[in-house]
MIDO-860167 format. One line per field, with one value per atom (N, C-alpha, C): residue number from 1; x, y, z. Coordinates in Angstrom, 1 decimal. Example, Ala and Ser with C-alpha at 12.3 -4.5 7.8 and 13.67 -1.06 7.14 Angstrom:
2
i: 1:1:1:2:2:2
px: 13.2:12.3:13.2:12.8:13.7:12.9
py: -5.7:-4.5:-3.3:-2.2:-1.1:0.0
pz: 7.8:7.8:7.8:7.1:7.1:7.9
END
This chain:
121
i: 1:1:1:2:2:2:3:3:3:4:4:4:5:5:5:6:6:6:7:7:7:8:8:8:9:9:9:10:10:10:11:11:11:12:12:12:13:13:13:14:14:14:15:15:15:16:16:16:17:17:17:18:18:18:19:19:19:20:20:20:21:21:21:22:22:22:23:23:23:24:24:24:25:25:25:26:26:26:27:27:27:28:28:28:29:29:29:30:30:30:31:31:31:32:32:32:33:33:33:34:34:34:35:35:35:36:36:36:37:37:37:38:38:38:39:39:39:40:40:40:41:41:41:42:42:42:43:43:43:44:44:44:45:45:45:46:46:46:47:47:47:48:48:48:49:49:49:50:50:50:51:51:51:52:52:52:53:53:53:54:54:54:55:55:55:56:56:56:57:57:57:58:58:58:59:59:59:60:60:60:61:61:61:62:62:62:63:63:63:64:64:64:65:65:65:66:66:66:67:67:67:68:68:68:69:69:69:70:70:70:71:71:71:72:72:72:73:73:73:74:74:74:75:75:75:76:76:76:77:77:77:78:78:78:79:79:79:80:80:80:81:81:81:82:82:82:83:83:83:84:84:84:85:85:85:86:86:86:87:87:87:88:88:88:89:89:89:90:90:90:91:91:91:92:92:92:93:93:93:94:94:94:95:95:95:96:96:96:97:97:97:98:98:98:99:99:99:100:100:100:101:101:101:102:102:102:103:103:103:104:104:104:105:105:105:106:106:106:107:107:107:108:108:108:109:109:109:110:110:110:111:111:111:112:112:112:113:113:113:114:114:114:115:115:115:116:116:116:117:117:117:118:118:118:119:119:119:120:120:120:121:121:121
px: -26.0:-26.2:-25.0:-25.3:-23.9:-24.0:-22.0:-22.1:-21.1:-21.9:-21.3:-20.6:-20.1:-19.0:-18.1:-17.4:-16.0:-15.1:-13.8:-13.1:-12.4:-12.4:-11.4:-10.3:-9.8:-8.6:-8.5:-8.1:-8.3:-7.1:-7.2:-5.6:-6.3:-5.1:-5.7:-4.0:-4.4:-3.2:-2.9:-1.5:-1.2:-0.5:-0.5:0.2:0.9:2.2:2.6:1.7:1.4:0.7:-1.1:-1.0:-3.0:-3.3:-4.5:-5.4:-6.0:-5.3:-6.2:-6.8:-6.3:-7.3:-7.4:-8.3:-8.5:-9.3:-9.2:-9.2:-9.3:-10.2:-10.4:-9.8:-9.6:-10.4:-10.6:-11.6:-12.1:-12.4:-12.1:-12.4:-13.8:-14.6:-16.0:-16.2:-17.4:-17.5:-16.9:-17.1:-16.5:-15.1:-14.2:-13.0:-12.8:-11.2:-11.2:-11.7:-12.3:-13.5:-12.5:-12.0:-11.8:-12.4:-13.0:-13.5:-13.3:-14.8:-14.4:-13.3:-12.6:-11.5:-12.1:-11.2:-11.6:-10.0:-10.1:-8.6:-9.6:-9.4:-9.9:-9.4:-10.2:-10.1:-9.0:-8.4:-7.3:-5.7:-5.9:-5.0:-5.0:-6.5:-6.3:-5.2:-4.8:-3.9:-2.5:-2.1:-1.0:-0.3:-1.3:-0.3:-1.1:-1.7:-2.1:-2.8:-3.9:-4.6:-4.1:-3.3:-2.0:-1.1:-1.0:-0.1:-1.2:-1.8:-3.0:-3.3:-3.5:-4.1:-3.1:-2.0:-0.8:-0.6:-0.6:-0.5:-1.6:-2.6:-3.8:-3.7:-2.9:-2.8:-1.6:-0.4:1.0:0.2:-0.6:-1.1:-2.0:-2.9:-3.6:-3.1:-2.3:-1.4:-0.6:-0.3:0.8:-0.2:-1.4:-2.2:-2.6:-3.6:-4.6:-3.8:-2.5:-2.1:-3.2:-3.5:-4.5:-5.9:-6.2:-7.5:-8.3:-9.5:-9.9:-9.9:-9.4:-9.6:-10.4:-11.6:-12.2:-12.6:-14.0:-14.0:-15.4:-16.2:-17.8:-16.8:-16.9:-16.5:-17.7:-17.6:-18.5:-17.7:-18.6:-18.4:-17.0:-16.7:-15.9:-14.4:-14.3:-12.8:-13.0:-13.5:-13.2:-11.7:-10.9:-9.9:-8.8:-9.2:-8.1:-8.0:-9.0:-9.1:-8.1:-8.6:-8.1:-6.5:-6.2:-4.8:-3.7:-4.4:-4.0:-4.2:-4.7:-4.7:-6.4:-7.3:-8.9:-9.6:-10.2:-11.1:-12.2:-13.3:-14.9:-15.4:-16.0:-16.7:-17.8:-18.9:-20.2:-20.7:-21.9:-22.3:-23.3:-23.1:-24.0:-25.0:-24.9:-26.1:-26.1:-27.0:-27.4:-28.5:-28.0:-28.7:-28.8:-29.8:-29.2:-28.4:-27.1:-26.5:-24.9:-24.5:-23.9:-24.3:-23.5:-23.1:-22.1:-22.3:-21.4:-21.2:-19.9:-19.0:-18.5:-18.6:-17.8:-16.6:-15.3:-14.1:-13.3:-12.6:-11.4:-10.2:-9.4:-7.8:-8.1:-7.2:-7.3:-6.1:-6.6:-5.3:-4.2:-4.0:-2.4:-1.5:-2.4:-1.7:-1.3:0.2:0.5:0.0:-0.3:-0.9:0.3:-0.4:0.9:2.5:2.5:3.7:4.3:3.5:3.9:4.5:5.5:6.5:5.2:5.2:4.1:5.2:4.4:5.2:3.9:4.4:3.3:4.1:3.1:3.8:2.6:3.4:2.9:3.5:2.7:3.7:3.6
py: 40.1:39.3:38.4:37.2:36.1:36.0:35.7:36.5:34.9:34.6:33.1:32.9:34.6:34.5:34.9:34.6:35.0:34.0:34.4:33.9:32.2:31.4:30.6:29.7:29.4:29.1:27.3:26.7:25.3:24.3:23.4:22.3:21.5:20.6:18.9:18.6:17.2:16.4:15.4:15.1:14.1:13.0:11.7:11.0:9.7:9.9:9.0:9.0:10.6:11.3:10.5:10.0:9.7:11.0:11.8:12.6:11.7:12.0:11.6:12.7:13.5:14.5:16.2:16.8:18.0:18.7:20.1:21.3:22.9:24.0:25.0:26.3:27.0:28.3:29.6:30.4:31.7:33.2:33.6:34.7:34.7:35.1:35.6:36.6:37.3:38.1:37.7:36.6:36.1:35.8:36.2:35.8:34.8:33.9:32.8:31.5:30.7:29.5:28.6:27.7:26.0:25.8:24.9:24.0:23.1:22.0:20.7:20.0:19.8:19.1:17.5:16.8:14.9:14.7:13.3:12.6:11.1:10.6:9.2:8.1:7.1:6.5:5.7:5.2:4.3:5.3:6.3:7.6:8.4:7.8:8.2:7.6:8.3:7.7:8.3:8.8:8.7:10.2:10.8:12.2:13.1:12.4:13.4:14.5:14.4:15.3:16.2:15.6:17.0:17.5:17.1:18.2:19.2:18.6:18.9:20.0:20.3:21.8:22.5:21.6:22.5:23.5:23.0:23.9:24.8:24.8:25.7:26.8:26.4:27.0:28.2:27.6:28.6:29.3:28.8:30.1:31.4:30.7:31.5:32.6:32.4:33.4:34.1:33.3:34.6:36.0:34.9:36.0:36.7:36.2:37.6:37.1:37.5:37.3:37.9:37.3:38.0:37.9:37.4:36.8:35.8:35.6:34.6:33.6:32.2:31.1:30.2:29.9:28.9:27.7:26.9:25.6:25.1:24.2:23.3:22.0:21.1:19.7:18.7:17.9:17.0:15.8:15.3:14.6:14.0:12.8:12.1:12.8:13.5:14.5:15.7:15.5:16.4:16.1:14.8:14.9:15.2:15.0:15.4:17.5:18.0:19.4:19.6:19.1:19.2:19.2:18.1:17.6:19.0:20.0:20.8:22.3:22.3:23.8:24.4:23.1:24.4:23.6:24.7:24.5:25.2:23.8:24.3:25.8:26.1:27.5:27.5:27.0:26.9:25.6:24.7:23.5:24.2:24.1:24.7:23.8:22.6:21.6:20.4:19.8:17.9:17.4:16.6:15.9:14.2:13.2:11.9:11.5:12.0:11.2:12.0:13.0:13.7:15.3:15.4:16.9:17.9:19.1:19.6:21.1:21.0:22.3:22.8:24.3:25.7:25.3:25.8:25.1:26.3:27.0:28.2:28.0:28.9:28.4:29.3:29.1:30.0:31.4:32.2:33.3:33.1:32.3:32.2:31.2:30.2:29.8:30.1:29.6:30.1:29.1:29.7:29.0:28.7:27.4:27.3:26.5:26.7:26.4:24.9:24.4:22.7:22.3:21.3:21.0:20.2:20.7:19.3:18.6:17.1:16.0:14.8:14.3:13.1:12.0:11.2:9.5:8.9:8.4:7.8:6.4:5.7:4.2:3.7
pz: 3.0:1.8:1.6:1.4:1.2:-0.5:-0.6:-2.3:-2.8:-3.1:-3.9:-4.7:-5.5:-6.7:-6.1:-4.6:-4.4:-4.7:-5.3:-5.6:-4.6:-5.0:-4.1:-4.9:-3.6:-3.7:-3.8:-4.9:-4.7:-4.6:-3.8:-3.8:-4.0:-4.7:-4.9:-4.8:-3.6:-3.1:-4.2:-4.3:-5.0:-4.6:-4.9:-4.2:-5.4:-6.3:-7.0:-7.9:-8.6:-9.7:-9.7:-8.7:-8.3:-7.5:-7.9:-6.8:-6.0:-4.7:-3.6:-2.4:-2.8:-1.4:-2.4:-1.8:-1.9:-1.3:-1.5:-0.4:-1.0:-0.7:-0.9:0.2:0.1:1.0:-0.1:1.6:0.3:1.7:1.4:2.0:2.1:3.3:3.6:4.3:4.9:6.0:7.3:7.8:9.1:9.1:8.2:7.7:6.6:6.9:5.8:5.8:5.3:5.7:4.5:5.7:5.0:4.4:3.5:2.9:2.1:1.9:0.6:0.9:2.8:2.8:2.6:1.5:1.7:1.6:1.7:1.4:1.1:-0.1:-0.7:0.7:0.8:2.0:1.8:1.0:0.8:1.2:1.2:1.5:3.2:3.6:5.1:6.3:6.9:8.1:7.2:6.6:5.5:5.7:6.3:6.3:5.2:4.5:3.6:3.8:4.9:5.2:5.7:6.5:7.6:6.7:5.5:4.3:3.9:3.7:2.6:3.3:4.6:5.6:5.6:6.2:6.2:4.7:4.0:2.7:2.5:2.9:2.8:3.9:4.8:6.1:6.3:5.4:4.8:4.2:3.1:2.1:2.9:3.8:4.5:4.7:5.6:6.8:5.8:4.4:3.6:3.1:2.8:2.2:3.2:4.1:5.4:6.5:7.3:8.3:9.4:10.6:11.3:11.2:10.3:9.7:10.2:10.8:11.3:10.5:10.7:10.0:10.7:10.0:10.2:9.3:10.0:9.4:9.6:9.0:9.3:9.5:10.4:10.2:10.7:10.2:10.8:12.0:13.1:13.7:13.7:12.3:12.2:12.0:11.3:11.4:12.6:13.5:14.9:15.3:15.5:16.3:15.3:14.1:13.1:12.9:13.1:13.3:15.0:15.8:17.1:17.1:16.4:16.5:15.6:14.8:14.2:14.8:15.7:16.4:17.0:16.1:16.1:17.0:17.6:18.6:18.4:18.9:19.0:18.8:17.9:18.4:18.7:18.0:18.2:17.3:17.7:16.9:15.9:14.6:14.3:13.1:13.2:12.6:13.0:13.2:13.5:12.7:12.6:11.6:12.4:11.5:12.2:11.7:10.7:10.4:11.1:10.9:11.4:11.8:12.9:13.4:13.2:12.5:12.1:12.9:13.1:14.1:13.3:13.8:13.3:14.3:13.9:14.6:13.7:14.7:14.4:15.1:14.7:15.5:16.2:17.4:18.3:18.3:18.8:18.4:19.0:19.8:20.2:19.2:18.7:17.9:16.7:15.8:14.7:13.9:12.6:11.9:10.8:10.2:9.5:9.9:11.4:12.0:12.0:11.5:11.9:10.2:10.1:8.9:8.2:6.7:5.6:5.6:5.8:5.7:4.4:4.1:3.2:3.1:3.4:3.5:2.7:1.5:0.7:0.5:0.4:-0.1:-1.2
END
């Protein structure tokens, strides 16, 4: 049975006191599941998204070290997942407009490990 009142966890990026990106996780049966990541388009390329995980990703590992972490992404943010540690698990929807992949880190890597940086102008 999937139970839709668990608790999560919510970020919202900021950049020169504008929201521009935000981000969830939550504990499930298959472990912790990313979610709801965006960054406003005027904000992409900027770093923001690679803080914005990184922060979700420290917290992760402080809270369930050991914990599967996963993700749904669609098509267009695949190399931005890749560039951060996760790899393909299984494709698990298509549509004609996008494809969306289950995408987990792999156990050798640390999670978390990489410096948040944000470059805002």
């Amino acid at each position: 049975m999937i139970s839709l009142n668990r608790p999560a966890r919510h970020y919202l990026a900021t950049c020169e006191g504008i929201a521009c990106g935000a981000a969830r996780w939550r504990q499930t049966d298959q472990g912790i599941k990313l979610e709801r990541f965006a960054v406003l388009a005027d904000y992409r390329n900027r770093q923001v998204g690679a803080a914005l995980l990184q922060a979700v990703l420290r917290d992760v590992q402080a809270a369930h070290a050991g914990s599967k972490v996963y993700l749904n992404a669609q098509l267009p943010a695949v190399n931005f997942y890749k560039r951060h540690g996760f790899v393909t698990e299984a494709t698990c929807s298509r549509s004609a407009t996008y494809s969306t992949t289950r995408w987990f880190i792999r156990a050798d890597e640390t999670v978390g490990s990489l410096p948040i940086r944000s470059h805002c102008p």
